[in-house]
C-alpha positions as CSV (number, residue, x, y, z in Angstrom):
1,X,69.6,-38.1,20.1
2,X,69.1,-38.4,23.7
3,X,65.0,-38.5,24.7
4,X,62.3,-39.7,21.9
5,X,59.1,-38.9,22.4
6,X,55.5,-40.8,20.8
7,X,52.6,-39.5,21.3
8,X,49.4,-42.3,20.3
9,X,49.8,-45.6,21.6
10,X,48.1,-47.4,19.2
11,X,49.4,-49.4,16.0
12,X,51.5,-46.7,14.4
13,X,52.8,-46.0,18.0
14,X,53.7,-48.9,18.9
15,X,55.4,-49.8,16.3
16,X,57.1,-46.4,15.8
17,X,58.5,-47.3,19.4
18,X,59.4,-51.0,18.7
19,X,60.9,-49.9,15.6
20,X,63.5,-47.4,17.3
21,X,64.5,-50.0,19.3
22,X,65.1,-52.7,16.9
23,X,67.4,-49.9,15.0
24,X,69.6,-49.6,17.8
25,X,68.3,-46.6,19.4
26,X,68.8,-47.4,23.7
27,X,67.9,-44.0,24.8
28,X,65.3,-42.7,26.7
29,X,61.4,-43.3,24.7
30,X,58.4,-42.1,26.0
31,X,55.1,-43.5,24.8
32,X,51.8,-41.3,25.6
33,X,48.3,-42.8,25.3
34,X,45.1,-41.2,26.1
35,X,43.8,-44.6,27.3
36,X,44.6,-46.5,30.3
37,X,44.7,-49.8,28.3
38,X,47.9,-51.3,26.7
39,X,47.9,-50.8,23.0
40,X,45.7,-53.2,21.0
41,X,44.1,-53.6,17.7
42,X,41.4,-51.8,16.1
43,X,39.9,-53.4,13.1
44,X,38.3,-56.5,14.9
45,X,36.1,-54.2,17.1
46,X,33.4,-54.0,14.5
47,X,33.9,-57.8,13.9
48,X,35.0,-60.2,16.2
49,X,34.7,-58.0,19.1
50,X,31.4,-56.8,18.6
51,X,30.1,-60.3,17.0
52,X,31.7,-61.9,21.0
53,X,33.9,-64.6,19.0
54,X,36.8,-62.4,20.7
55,X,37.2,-61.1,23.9
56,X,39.3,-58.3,24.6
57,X,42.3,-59.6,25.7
58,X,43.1,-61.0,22.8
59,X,43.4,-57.4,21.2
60,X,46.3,-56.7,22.5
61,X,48.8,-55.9,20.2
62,X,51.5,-57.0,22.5
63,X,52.1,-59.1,25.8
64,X,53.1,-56.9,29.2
65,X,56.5,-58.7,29.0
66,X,57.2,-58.0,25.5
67,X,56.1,-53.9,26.2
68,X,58.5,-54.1,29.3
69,X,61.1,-55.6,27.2
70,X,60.8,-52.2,25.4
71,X,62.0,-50.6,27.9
72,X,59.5,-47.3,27.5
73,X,58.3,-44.9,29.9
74,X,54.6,-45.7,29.0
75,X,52.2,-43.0,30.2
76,X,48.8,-44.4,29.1
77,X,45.4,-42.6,30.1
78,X,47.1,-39.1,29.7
79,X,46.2,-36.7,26.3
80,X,49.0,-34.4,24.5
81,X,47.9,-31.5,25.4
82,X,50.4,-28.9,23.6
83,X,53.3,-29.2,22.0
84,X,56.3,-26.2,21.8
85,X,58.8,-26.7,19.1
86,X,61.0,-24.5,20.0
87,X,61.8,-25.8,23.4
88,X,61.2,-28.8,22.8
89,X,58.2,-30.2,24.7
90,X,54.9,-31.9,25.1
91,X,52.5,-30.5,27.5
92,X,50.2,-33.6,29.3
93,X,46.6,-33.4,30.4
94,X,48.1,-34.0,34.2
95,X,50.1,-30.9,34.0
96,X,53.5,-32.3,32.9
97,X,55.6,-31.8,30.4
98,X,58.1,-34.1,28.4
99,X,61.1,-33.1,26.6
100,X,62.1,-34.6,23.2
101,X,64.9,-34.3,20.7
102,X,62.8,-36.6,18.7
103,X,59.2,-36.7,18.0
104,X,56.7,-38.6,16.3
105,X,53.1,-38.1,16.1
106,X,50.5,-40.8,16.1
107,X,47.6,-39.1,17.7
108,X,45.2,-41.2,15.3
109,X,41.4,-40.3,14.4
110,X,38.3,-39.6,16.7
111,X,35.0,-40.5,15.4
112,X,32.2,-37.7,13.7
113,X,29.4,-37.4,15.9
114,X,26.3,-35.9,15.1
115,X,23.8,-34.0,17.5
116,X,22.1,-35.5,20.1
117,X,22.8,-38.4,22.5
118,X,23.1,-42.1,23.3
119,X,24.3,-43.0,19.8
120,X,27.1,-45.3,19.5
121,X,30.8,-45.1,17.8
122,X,33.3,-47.6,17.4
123,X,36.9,-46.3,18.4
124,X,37.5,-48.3,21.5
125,X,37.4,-51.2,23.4
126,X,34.5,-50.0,25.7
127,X,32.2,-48.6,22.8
128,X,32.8,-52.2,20.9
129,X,31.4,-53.9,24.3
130,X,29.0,-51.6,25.2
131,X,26.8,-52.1,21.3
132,X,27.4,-55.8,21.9
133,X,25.5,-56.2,25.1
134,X,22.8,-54.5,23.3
135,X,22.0,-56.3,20.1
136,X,20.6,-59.4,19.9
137,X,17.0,-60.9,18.8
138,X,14.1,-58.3,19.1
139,X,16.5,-54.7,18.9
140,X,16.5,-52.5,16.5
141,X,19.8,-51.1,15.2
142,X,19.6,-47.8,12.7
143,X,23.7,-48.0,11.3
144,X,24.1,-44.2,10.3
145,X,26.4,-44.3,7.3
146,X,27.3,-47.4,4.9
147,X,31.1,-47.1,4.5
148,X,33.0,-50.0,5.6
149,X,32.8,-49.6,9.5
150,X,29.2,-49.0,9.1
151,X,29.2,-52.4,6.5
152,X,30.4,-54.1,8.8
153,X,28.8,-53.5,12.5
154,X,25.6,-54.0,10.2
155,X,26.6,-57.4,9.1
156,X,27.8,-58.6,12.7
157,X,24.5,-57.4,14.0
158,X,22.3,-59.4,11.2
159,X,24.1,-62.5,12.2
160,X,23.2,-61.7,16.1
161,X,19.7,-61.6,14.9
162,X,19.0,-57.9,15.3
163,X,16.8,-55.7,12.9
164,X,18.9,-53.2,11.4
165,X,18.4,-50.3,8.9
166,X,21.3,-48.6,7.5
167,X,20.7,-44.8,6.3
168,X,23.4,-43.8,3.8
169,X,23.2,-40.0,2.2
170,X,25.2,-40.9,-0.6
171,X,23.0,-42.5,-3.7
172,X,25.0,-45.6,-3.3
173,X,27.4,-46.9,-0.5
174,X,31.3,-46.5,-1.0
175,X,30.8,-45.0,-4.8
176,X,33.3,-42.3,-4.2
177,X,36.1,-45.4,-3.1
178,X,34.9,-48.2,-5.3
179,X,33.2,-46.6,-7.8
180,X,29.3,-47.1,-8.7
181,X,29.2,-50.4,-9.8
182,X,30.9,-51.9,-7.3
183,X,29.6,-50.1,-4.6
184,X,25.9,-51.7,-5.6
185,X,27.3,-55.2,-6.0
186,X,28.7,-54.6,-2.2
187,X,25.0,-53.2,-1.0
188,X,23.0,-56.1,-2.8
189,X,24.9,-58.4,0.1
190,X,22.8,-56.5,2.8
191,X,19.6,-56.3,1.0
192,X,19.5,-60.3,0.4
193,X,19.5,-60.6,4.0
194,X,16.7,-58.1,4.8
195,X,18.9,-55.4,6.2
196,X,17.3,-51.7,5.6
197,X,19.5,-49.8,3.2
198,X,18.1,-46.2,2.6
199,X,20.4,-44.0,0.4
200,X,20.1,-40.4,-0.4
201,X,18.8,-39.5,3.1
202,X,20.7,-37.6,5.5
203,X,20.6,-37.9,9.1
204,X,20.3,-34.5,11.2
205,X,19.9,-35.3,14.9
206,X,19.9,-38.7,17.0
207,X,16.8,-38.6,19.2
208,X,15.7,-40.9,22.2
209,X,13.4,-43.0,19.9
210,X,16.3,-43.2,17.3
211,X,17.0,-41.0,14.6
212,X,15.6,-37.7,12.6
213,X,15.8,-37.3,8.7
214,X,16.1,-33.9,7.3
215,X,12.4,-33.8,6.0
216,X,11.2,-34.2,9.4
217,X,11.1,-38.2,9.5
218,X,12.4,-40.3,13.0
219,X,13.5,-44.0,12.0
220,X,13.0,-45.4,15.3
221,X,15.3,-47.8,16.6
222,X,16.9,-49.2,20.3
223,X,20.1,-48.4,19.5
224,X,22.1,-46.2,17.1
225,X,25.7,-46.6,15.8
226,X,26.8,-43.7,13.9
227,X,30.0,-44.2,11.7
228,X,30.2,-41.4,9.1
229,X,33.7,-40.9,9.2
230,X,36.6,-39.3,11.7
231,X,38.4,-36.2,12.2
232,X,42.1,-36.3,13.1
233,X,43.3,-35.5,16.7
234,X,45.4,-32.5,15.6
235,X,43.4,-29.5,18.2
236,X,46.2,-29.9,20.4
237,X,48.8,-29.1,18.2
238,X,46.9,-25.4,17.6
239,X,49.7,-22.7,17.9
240,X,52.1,-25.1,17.8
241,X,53.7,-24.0,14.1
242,X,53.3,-27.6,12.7
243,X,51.1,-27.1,9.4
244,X,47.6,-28.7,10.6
245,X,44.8,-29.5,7.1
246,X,43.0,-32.6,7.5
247,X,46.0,-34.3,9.9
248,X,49.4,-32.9,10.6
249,X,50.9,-31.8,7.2
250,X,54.2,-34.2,6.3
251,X,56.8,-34.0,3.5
252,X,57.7,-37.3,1.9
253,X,59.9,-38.7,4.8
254,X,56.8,-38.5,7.1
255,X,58.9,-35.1,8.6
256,X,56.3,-32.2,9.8
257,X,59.2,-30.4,11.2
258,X,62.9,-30.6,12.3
259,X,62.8,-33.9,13.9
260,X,59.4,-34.5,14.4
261,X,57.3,-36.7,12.5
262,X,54.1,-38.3,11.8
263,X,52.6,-41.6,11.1
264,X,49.2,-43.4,10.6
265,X,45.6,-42.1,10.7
266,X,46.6,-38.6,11.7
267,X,49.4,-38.1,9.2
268,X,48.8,-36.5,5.3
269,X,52.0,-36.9,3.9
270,X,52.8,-36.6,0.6
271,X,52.9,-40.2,-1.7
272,X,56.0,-40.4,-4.5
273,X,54.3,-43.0,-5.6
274,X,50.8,-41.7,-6.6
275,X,52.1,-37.9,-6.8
276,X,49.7,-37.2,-4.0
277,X,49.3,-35.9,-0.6
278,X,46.9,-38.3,1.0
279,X,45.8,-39.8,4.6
280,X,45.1,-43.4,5.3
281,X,43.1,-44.5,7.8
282,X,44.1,-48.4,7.3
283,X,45.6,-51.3,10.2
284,X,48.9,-52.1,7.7
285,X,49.3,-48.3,6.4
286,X,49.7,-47.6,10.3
287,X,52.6,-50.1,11.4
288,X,54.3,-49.6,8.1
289,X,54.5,-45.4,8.6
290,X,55.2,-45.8,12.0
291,X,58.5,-48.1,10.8
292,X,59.1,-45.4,8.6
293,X,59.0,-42.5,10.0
294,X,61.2,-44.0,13.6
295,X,64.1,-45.2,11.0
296,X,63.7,-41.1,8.8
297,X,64.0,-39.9,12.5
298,X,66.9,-42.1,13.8
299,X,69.0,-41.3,10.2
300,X,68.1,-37.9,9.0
301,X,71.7,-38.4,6.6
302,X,69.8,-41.3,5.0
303,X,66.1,-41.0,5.2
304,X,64.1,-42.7,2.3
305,X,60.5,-41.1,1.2
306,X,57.4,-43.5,2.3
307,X,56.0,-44.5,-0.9
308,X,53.4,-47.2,0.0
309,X,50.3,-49.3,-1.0
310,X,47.9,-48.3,0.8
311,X,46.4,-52.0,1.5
312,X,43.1,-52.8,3.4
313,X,40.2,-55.5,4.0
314,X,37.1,-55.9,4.9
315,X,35.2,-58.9,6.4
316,X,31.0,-58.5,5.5
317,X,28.6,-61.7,6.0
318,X,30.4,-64.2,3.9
319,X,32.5,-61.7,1.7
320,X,36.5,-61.2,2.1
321,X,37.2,-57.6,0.7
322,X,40.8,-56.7,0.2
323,X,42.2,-53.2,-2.0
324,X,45.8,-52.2,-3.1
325,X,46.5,-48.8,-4.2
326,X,44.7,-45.1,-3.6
327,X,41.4,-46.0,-5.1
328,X,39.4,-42.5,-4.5
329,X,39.1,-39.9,-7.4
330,X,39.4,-43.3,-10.3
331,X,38.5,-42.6,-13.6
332,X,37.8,-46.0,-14.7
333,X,36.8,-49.4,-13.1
334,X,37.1,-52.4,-15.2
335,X,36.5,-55.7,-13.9
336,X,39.3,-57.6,-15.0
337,X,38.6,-61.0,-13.3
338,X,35.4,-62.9,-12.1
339,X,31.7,-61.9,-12.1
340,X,30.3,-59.1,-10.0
341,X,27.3,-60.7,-10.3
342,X,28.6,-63.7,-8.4
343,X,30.7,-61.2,-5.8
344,X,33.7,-62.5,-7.0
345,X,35.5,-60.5,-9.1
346,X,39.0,-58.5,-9.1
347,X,38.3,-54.8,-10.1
348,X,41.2,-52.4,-11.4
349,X,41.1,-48.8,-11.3
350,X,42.8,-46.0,-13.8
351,X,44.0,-42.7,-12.5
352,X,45.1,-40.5,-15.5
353,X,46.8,-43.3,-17.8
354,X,48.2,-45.5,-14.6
355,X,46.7,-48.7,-12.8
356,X,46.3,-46.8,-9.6
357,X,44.4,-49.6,-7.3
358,X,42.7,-52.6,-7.6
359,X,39.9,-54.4,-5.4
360,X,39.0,-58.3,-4.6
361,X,36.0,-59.6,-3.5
362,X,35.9,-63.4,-2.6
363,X,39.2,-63.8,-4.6
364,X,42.5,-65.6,-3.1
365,X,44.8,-63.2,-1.5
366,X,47.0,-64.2,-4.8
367,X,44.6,-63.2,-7.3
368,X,45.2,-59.7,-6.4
369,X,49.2,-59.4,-5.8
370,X,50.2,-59.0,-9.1
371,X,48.1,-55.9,-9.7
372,X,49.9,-54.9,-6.4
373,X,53.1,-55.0,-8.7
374,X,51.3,-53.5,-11.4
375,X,50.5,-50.1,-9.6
376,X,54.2,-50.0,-7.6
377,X,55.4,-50.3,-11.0
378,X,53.4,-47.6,-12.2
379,X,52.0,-49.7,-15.3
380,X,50.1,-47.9,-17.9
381,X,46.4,-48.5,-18.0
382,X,46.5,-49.6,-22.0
383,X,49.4,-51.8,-21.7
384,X,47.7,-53.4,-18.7
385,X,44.3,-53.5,-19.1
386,X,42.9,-55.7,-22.1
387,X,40.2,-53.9,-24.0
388,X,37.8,-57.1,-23.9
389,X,38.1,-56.9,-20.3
390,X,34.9,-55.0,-18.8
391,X,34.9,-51.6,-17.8
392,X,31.8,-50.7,-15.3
């Protein structure tokens, strides 16, 4: 293979590109970023970015030295533009073009925005700094959407003493991921501490005095972060031929087509493990598929299907969140360990007649890693689960 191509220089990226590397590949590798800034991390912009414990240099996924030591033809702050498969390219927002014989996609998400202006997102560095220097003692914040990005901006802005209301349309928070129960134990931790939670209302416009309800209602407020969710960064792969549906459509090697491949939040490949498609929008998901799919590329004799758990955490006033396994569409939740009550508690979660994930709250990263076992072995609920032990 003589010229590799990323495209998204963010976790799955990055490591994508290290990954080649540390395989033996010493070739030309190109690695395209639509912003100007090195690649860094993403899950502490809605925490220790946005709280100011961090500042942004301490994002940085890598040191200049270490990216140079790569060896890459980096060429951040341009988009992919187009890609054509059959002669092998990658059309650039400055008019370029790069060949490949290799390709791997890691375009990531962009957030959902909703009409009107001056709300707030969280994808970058700029929108994390740009909400910080506004809350504070005596703003109002209106958090559009109670998922876990929303969770947590709301609980960094409580602590910097701003009023905040969070307007959820679902009847309660994260029910769809965690299931009812849970998903009430989770809200109670805002409530306690005077935040606003609103369920069952949905948001139609921002406006300059905050935000309008679909009955006609504004809930006024300084500032507005909406976080209801992303769409992947797939429109410039239109006409391509790659298979677009909610992210670029993968087998089980991560392969979209003949050498090209896709990893992290833009990439629905299909799971062994659960019997699933699926597409994960998670920090360790990311580097791992991006490992992947570079060593499927690099040995197409020997490529292995990606057949994860999906891992991820949360961090929400005083409460460590941490999940294994492909927790939406559950049948059953049974708390298996701890008090929900208390919020601290290990939840299991039955797909069909398997363990299928399992969630912590204020548990030891230990508690949890034997139901990781559990689902990679594909254990049977009844052999698993105790019937004394609650279901919810």
């Amino acid at each position: 293979m003589n010229r590799i191509v990323v495209v998204g220089a963010s976790a799955a990226g990055l490591a994508a590109a290290e990954t080649l590397r540390r395989e033996g590949y010493a070739g030309p590798l190109t690695l395209v970023g639509d912003e100007p800034l090195a690649p860094y991390d993403r899950p502490p912009l809605s925490k220790q970015l946005l709280s100011g414990e961090w500042q942004p240099e301490r994002l940085h996924l890598r040191t200049p030295a270490d990216l140079t030591a790569l060896g890459l033809d980096l060429c951040l702050g341009v988009r992919a533009t187009g890609l054509e498969l059959a002669e092998r390219t990658v059309r650039l927002s400055d008019g370029s073009t790069v060949p490949y014989d290799g390709l791997i996609l890691a375009t990531g998400v962009r957030p959902r925005r909703l009409p009107g202006e001056g709300a707030h997102v969280l994808r970058t560095i700029d929108d994390a700094l740009t909400l910080r220097d506004r809350l504070g003692p005596g703003r109002r914040l209106v958090v559009v959407g109670a998922g876990f990005l929303g969770a947590e901006a709301a609980a960094v802005a409580w602590r910097l003493g701003t009023e905040v209301t969070v307007l959820e349309p679902a009847p309660v928070p994260l029910a769809h991921a965690v299931g009812t129960e849970v998903g009430q134990v989770l809200s109670q931790a805002h409530l306690e501490r005077g935040v606003r939670l609103r369920c069952g209302v949905t948001v139609t416009e921002v406006t300059e005095d905050g935000v309008r309800l679909a009955g006609g209602e504004v809930v006024e407020a300084d500032e507005v972060l909406v976080a209801i969710g992303s769409q992947p960064n797939t429109e410039w792969l239109d006409g391509s031929g790659l298979a677009v549906g909610d992210g670029v459509i993968c087998d089980e090697y991560c392969a979209a087509a003949g050498n090209v491949y896709a990893a992290g939040d833009v990439a629905r490949w299909y799971n062994p493990l659960f019997g699933t498609s699926m597409r994960i929008e998670h920090r360790t998901h990311a580097a791992e598929q991006g490992m992947a799919a570079a060593r499927n590329l690099l040995a197409p004799g020997s490529r292995k299907p990606f057949a994860p758990v999906p891992y991820f955490w949360s961090d929400q006033y005083d409460m460590k969140i941490q999940a294994y396994g492909f927790l939406r569409g559950h049948d059953e939740v049974a708390v298996v360990e701890g008090d929900l009550a208390a919020r601290r508690f290990i939840a299991v979660y039955r797909t069909g007649d398997r363990v299928s994930g399992a969630l912590a709250v204020g548990m030891p990263p230990k508690a949890i890693r034997w139901w990781r076992q559990s689902i990679v072995a594909g254990a049977a609920w009844s052999e698993t689960v105790r019937p004394a032990q609650q279901s919810v």
